[in-house]
N, C-alpha and C positions, 0 to 999 in steps of 0.2 A: 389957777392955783398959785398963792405964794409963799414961797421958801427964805428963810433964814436961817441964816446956820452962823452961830454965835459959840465962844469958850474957848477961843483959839487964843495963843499968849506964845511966849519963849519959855521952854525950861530944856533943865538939863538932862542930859542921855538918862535912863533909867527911872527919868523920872512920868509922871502920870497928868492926864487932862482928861477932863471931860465932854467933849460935844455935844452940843443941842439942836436942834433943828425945828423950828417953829411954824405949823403948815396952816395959813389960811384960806378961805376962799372953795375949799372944798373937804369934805368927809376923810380923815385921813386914814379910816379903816378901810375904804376903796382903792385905794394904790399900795402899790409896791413901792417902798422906800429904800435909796441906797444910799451909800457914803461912796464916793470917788476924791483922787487928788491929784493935781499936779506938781509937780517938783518943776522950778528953773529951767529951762530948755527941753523940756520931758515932754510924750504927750498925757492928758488925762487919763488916768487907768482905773479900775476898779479896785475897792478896799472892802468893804462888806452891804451886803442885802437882806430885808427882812421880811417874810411874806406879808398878808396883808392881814390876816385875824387868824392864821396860827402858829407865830411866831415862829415859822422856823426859819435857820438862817443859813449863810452861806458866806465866807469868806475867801481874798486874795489869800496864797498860800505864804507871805513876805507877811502878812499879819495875822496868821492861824494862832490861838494861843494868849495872844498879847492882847487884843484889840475885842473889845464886844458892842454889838450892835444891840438896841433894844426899845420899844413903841411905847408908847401910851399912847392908844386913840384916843381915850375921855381929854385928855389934855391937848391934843393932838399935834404930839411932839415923839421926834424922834433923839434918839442920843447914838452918841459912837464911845465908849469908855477906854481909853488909851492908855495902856500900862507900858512899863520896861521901853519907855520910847526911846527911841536910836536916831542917829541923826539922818540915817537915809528916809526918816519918818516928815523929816522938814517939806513942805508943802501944803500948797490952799488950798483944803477941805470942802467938799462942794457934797450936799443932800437931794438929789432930785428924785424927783416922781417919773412914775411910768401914768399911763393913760387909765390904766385900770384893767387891762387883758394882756398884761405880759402872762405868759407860761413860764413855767420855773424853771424849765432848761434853759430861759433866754433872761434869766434874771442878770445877770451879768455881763451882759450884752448893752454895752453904754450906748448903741442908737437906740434901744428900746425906751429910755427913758427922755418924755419930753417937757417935762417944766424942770428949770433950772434957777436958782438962785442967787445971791453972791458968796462966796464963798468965805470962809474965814482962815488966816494963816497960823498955819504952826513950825515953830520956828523949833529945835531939837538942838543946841551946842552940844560938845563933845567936852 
């Protein structure tokens, strides 16, 4: 499986982006898709999850509200939609896949996921 994950830029606080995430190489209705990031000295944490064909999701409670995850299998592309961004928001945006048997208690659970991509930055000024 590979990941890209492209839309990442500079703006400012309150302001909005879009992420993409482009999956090849495998069926992207068979995994679990997430959004994680890292911030500067920080370790990778979770940001939001989507199931695999019934869309339901699940969110970091730092981005409840602001931030929507959402698929297109046919396209087989993922998105992150990033509203009212803050600058504690600044860090590299990473999409990865699970295997295809994650359980949705363990959706959130960043060893669960094993193809990783490069990630794209988003930079948040104040």
């Amino acid at each position: 499986v590979q990941l890209q994950a492209s839309g990442g830029g500079l703006v400012q606080a309150g302001g909005s982006l879009r992420l993409s995430c482009a999956v090849s190489g495998r069926t992207l209705s068979r995994h679990l898709m997430g959004w994680f990031r890292q911030a500067p000295g920080k370790e990778r944490e979770f940001v939001a999850v989507i199931r695999r064909n019934s869309g339901s999701t699940s969110y970091a409670d730092s981005v409840k509200g602001r931030f929507t995850i959402s698929r297109d299998n046919a396209k087989n592309t993922v998105y992150l939609q990033m509203n009212s961004l803050e600058p504690e928001d600044t860090a590299v945006y990473y999409c990865p896949a699970d295997l295809g048997s994650t359980i949705w208690s363990e959706a959130t659970n960043i060893a669960r996921y094993n193809y990783w991509g490069q990630g794209t930055l988003v930079t948040v000024s104040s």
